[in-house]
DONU-583323 format. One record per atom (N, C-alpha, C, O): x, y, z; residue in three letters. Coordinates in pm, whole numbers, plus 50000, padded with zeros to 5 digits. Example, Ala and Ser with C-alpha at 12.3 -4.5 7.8 and 13.67 -1.06 7.14 Angstrom:
REM DONU-583323
513194943150780Ala512304955050780Ala513204967050780Ala514244966850846Ala512854977550708Ser513674989450714Ser512905000350787Ser513415011450804Ser
//
This chain:
REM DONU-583323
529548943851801Unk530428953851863Unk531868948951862Unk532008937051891Unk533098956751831Unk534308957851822Unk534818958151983Unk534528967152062Unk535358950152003Unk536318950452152Unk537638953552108Unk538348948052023Unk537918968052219Unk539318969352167Unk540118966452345Unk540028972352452Unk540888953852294Unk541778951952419Unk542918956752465Unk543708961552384Unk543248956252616Unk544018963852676Unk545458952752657Unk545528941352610Unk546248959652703Unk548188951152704Unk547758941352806Unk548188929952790Unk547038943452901Unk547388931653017Unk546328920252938Unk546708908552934Unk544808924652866Unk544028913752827Unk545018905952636Unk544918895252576Unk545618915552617Unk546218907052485Unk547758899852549Unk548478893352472Unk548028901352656Unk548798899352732Unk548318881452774Unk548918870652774Unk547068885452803Unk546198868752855Unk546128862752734Unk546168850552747Unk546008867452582Unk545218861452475Unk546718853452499Unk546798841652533Unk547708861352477Unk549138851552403Unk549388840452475Unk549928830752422Unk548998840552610Unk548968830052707Unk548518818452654Unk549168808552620Unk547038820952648Unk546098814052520Unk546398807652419Unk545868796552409Unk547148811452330Unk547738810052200Unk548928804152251Unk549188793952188Unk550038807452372Unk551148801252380Unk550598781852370Unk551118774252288Unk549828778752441Unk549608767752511Unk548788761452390Unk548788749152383Unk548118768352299Unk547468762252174Unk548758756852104Unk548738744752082Unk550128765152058Unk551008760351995Unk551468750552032Unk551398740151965Unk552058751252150Unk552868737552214Unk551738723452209Unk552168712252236Unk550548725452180Unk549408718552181Unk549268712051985Unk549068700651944Unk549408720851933Unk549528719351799Unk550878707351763Unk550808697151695Unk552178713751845Unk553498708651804Unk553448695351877Unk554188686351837Unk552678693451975Unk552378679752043Unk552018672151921Unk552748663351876Unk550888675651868Unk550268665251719Unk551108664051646Unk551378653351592Unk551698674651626Unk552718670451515Unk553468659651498Unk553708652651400Unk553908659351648Unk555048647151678Unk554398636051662Unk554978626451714Unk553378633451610Unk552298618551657Unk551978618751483Unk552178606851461Unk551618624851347Unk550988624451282Unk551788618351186Unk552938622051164Unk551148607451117Unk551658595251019Unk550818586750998Unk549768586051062Unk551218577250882Unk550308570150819Unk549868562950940Unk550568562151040Unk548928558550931Unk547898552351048Unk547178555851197Unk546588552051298Unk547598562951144Unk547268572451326Unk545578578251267Unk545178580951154Unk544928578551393Unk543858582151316Unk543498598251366Unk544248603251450Unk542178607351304Unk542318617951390Unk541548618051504Unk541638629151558Unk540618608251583Unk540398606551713Unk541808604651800Unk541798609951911Unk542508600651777Unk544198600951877Unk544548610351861Unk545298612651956Unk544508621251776Unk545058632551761Unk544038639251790Unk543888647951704Unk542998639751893Unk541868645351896Unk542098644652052Unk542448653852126Unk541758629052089Unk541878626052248Unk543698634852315Unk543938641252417Unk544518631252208Unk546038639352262Unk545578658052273Unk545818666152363Unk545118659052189Unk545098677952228Unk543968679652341Unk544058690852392Unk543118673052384Unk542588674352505Unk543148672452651Unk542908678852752Unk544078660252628Unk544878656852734Unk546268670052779Unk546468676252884Unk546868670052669Unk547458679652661Unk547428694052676Unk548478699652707Unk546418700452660Unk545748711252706Unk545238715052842Unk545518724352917Unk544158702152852Unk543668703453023Unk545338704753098Unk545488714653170Unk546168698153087Unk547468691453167Unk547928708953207Unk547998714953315Unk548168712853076Unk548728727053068Unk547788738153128Unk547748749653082Unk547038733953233Unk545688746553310Unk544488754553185Unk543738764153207Unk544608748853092Unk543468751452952Unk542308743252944Unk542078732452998Unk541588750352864Unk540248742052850Unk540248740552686Unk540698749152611Unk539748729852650Unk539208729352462Unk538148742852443Unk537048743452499Unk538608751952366Unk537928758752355Unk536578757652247Unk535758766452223Unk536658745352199Unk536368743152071Unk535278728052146Unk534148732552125Unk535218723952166Unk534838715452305Unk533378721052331Unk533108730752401Unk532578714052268Unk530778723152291Unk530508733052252Unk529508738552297Unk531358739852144Unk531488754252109Unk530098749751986Unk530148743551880Unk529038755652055Unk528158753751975Unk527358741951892Unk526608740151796Unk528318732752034Unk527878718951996Unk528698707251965Unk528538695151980Unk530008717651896Unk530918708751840Unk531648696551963Unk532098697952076Unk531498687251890Unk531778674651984Unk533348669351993Unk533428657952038Unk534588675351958Unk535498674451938Unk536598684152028Unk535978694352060Unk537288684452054Unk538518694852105Unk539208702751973Unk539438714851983Unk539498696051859Unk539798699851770Unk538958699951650Unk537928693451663Unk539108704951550Unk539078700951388Unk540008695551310Unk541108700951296Unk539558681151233Unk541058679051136Unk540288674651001Unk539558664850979Unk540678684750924Unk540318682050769Unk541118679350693Unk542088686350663Unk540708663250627Unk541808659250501Unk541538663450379Unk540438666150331Unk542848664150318Unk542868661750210Unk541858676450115Unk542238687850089Unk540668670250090Unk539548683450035Unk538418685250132Unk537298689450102Unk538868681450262Unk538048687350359Unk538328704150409Unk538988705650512Unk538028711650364Unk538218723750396Unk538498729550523Unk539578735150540Unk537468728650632Unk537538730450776Unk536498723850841Unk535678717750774Unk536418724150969Unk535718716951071Unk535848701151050Unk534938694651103Unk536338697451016Unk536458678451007Unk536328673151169Unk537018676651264Unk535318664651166Unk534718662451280Unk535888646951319Unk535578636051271Unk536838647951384Unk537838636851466Unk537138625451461Unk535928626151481Unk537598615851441Unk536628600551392Unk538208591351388Unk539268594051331Unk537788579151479Unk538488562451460Unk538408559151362Unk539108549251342Unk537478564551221Unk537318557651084Unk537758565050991Unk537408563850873Unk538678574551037Unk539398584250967Unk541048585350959Unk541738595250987Unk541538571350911Unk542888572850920Unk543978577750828Unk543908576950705Unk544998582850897Unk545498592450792Unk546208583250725Unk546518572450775Unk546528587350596Unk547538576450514Unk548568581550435Unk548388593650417Unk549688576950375Unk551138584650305Unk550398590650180Unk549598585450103Unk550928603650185Unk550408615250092Unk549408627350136Unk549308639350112Unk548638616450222Unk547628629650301Unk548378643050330Unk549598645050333Unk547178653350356Unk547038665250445Unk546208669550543Unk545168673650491Unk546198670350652Unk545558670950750Unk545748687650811Unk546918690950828Unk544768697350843Unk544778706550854Unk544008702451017Unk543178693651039Unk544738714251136Unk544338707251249Unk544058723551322Unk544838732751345Unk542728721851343Unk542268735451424Unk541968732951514Unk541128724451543Unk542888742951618Unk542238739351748Unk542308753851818Unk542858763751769Unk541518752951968Unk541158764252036Unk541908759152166Unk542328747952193Unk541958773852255Unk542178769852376Unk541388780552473Unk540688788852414Unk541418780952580Unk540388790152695Unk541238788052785Unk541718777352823Unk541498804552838Unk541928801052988Unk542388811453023Unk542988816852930Unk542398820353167Unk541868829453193Unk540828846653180Unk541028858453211Unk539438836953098Unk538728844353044Unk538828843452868Unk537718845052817Unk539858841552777Unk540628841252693Unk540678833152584Unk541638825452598Unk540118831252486Unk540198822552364Unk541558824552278Unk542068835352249Unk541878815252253Unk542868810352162Unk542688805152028Unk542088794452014Unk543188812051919Unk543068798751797Unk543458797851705Unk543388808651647Unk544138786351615Unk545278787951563Unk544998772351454Unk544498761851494Unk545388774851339Unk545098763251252Unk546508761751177Unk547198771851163Unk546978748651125Unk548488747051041Unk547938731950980Unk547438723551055Unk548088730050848Unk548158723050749Unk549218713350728Unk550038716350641Unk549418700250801Unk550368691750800Unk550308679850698Unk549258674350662Unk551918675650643Unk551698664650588Unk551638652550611Unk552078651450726Unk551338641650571Unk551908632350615Unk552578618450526Unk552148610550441Unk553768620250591Unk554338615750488Unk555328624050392Unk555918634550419Unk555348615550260Unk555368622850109Unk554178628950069Unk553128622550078Unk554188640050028Unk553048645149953Unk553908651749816Unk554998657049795Unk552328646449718Unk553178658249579Unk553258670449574Unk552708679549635Unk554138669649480Unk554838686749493Unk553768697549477Unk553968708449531Unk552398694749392Unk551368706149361Unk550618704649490Unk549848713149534Unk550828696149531Unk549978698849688Unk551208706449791Unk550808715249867Unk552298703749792Unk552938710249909Unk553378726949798Unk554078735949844Unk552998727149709Unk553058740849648Unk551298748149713Unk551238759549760Unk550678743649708Unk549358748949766Unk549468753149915Unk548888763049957Unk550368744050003Unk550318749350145Unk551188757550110Unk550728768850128Unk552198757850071Unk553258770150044Unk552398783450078Unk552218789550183Unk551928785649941Unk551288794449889Unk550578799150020Unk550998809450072Unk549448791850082Unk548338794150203Unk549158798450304Unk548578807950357Unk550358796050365Unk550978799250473Unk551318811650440Unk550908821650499Unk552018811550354Unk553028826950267Unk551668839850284Unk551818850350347Unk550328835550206Unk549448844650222Unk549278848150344Unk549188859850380Unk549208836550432Unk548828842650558Unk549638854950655Unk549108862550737Unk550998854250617Unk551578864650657Unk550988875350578Unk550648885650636Unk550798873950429Unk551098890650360Unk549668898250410Unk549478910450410Unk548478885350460Unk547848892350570Unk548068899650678Unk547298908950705Unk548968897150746Unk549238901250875Unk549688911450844Unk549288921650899Unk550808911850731Unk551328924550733Unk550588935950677Unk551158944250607Unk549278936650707Unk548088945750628Unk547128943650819Unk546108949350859Unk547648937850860Unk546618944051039Unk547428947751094Unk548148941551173Unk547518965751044Unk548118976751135Unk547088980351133Unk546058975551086Unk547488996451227Unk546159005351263Unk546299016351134Unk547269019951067Unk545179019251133Unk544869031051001Unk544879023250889Unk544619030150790Unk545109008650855Unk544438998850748Unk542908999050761Unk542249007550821Unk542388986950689Unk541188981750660Unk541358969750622Unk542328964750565Unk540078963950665Unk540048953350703Unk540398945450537Unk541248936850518Unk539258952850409Unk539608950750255Unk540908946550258Unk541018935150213Unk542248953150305Unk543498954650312Unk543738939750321Unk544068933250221Unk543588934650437Unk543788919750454Unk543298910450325Unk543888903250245Unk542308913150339Unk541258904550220Unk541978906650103Unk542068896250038Unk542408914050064Unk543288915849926Unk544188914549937Unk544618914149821Unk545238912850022Unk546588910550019Unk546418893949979Unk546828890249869Unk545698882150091Unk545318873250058Unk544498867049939Unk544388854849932Unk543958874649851Unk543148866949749Unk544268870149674Unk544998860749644Unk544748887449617Unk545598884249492Unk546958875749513Unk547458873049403Unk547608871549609Unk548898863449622Unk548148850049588Unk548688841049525Unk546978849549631Unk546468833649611Unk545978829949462Unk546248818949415Unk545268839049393Unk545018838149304Unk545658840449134Unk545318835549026Unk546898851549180Unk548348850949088Unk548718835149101Unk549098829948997Unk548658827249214Unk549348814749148Unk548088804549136Unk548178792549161Unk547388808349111Unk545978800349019Unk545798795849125Unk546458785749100Unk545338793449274Unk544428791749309Unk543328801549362Unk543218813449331Unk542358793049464Unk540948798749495Unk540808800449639Unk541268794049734Unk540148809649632Unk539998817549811Unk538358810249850Unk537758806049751Unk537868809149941Unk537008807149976Unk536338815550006Unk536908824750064Unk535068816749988Unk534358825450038Unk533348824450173Unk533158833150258Unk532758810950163Unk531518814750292Unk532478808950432Unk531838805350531Unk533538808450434Unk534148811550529Unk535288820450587Unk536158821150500Unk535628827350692Unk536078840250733Unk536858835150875Unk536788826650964Unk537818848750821Unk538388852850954Unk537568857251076Unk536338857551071Unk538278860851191Unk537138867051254Unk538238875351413Unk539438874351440Unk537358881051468Unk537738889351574Unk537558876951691Unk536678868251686Unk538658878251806Unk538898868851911Unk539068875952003Unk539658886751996Unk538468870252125Unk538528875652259Unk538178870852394Unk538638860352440Unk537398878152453Unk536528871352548Unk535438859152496Unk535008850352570Unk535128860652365Unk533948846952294Unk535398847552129Unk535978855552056Unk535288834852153Unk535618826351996Unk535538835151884Unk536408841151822Unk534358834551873Unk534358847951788Unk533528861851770Unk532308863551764Unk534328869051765Unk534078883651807Unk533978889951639Unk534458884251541Unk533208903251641Unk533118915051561Unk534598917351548Unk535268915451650Unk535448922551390Unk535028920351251Unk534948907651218Unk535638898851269Unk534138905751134Unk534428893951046Unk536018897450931Unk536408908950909Unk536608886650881Unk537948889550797Unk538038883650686Unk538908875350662Unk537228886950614Unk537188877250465Unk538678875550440Unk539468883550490Unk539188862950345Unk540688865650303Unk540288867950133Unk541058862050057Unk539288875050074Unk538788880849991Unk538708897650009Unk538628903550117Unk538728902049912Unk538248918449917Unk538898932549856Unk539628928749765Unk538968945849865Unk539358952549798Unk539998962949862Unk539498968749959Unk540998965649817Unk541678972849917Unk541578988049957Unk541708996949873Unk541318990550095Unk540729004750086Unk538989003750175Unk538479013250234Unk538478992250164Unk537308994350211Unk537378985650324Unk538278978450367Unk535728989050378Unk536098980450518Unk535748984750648Unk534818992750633Unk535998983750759Unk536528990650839Unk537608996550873Unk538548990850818Unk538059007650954Unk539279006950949Unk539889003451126Unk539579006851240Unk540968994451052Unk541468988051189Unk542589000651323Unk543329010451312Unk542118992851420Unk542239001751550Unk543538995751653Unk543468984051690Unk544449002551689Unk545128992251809Unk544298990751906Unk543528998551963Unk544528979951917Unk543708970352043Unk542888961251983Unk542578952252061Unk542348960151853Unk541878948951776Unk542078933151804Unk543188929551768Unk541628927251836Unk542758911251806Unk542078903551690Unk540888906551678Unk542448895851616Unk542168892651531Unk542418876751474Unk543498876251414Unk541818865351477Unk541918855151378Unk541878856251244Unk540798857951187Unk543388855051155Unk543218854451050Unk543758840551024Unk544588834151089Unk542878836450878Unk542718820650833Unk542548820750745Unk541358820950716Unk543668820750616Unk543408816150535Unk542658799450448Unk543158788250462Unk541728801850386Unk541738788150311Unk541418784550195Unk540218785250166Unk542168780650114Unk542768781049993Unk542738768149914Unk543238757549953Unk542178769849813Unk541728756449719Unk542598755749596Unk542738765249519Unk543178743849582Unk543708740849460Unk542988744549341Unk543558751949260Unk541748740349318Unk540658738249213Unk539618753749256Unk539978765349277Unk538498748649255Unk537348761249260Unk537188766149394Unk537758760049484Unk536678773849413Unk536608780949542Unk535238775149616Unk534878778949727Unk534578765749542Unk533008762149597Unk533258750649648Unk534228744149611Unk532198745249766Unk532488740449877Unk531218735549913Unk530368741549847Unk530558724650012Unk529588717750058Unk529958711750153Unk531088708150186Unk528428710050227Unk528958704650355Unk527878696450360Unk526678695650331Unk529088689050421Unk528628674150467Unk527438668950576Unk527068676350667Unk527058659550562Unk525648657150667Unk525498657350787Unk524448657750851Unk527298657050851Unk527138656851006Unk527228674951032Unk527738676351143Unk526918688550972Unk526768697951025Unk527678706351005Unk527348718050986Unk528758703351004Unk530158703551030Unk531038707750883Unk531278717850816Unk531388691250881Unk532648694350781Unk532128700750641Unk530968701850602Unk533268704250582Unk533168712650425Unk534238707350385Unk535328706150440Unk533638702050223Unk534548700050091Unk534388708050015Unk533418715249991Unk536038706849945Unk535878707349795Unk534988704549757Unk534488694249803Unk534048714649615Unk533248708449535Unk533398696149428Unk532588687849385Unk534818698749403Unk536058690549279Unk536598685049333Unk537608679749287Unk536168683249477Unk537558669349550Unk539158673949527Unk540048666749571Unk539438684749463Unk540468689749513Unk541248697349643Unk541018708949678Unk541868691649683Unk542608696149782Unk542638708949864Unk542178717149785Unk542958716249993Unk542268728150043Unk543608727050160Unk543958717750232Unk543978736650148Unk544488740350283Unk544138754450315Unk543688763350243Unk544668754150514Unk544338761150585Unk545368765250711Unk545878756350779Unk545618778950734Unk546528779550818Unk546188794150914Unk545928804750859Unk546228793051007Unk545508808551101Unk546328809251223Unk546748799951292Unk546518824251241Unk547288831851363Unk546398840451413Unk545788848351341Unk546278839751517Unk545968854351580Unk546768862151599Unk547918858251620Unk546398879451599Unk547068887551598Unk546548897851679Unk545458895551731Unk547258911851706Unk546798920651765Unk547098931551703Unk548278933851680Unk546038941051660Unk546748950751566Unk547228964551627Unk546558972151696Unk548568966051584Unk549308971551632Unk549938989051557Unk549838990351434Unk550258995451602Unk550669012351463Unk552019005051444Unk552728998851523Unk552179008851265Unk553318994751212Unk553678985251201Unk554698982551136Unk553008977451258Unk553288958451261Unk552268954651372Unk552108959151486Unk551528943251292Unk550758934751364Unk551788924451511Unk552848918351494Unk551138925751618Unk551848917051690Unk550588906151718Unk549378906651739Unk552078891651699Unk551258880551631Unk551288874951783Unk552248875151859Unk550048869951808Unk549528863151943Unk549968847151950Unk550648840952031Unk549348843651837Unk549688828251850Unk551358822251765Unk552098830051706Unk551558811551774Unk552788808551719Unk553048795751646Unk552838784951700Unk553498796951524Unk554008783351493Unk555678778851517Unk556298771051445Unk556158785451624Unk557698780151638Unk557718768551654Unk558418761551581Unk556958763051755Unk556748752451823Unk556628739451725Unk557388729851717Unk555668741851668Unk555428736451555Unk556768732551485Unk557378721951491Unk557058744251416Unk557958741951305Unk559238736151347Unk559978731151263Unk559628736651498Unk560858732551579Unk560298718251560Unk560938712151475Unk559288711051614Unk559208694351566Unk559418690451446Unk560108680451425Unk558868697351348Unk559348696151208Unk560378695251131Unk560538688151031Unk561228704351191Unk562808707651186Unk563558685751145Unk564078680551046Unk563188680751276Unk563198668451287Unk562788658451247Unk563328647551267Unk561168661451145Unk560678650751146Unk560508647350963Unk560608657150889Unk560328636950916Unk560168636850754Unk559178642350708Unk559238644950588Unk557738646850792Unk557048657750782Unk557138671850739Unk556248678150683Unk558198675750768Unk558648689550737Unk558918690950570Unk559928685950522Unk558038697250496Unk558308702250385Unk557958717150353Unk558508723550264Unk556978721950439Unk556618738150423Unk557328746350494Unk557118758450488Unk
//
């Protein structure tokens, strides 16, 4: 079932999403060669609870982490580990949730660290850029296809690959809610989207093939080709004429502004 929310409950989501960003832009300031992603795991918990939030992501079905951080050709869910240190050139994609009054939050951004090469910081390019020309396809009287195609053909005009067995999804009162949001699809079909919708959209985007495996702890997903993957997601609320975007990367991108990190 489709939940369509009211101004005062998408009103709570952004709350949600405010406190995920400033939570995101916290890591930021910390991420460099040697840091591992358990410190950047234990910091967004600390940081969150501090701010009246809960990890939304935190037992969500088990998951044993506050966050997700996937390197390099880890696609999503990378399970936070002391034996996982980041090093010059990496990419670290960092998903995290938040909860709090009734309210899920969630929001993913693809960081470097360090220098990275140029065909890799051309790949996050690309994944971020899509992720808007998504957004700008969750109005009302779209479809959901709408999204899904705005995102595969921008991704796939510059030769890369969309993923498939993983999706966007509807956010709300539970993590995840009815529609699902492929960033695949055809435009025109679908459902068609409603104001009051809210919506996680997430792109994730492969240098190489679009196929993917997962690893033994449950969790994480690679590249099949060990090529590289990024990932970047906003929530939104769909709106007649323009999506209004719930979560934020200002925050974010304001540490960046500053740091030798900043290349996207």
């Amino acid at each position: 079932m489709i939940f369509l929310k009211t101004d005062e409950e998408i009103e709570l989501l952004r709350e949600s999403n405010r406190i995920l960003g400033m939570t995101l832009a916290e890591l930021a300031k910390m991420i460099a060669p040697g840091v591992t992603t358990l410190q950047l795991d234990k910091r967004a918990y600390e940081f969150i609870k501090d701010h009246g939030g809960e990890p939304g992501f935190l037992n969500y079905d088990g998951y044993p982490n506050s966050i997700c951080t996937s390197v390099n050709e880890q696609v999503v869910h990378g399970i936070p580990s002391d034996k996982v240190v980041l090093k010059e050139g990496d990419i670290v994609s960092i998903d995290g949730g938040v909860y709090k009054n009734g309210f899920h939050a969630d929001s993913a951004y693809t960081f470097c660290v360090g220098e990275v090469a140029p065909e890799v910081l051309a790949l996050l390019r690309t994944t971020k850029e899509a992720l808007y020309k998504g957004i700008d396809e969750a109005v009302a009287g779209h479809r959901i296809g709408d999204i899904g195609y705005a995102i595969q053909s921008y991704c796939e005009e510059r030769g890369y690959s969309v993923v498939r067995e993983m999706v966007g999804h509807g956010i709300g009162r539970d993590m995840h809610e009815a529609p699902e949001v492929p960033n695949y699809g055809r435009r025109g079909n679908g459902i068609v989207l409603k104001s009051g919708m809210t919506l996680a959209i997430e792109p994730m985007i492969n240098m190489g093939r679009r196929h993917l495996y997962f690893e033994d702890d449950g969790w994480t997903t690679r590249t099949l080709d060990r090529k590289p993957s990024a990932h970047y997601e906003l929530s939104v609320a769909v709106r007649k004429g323009k999506a209004d975007i719930l979560s934020t990367f200002e925050y974010i991108e304001e540490v960046l502004k500053h740091s030798e990190n900043s290349k996207v």
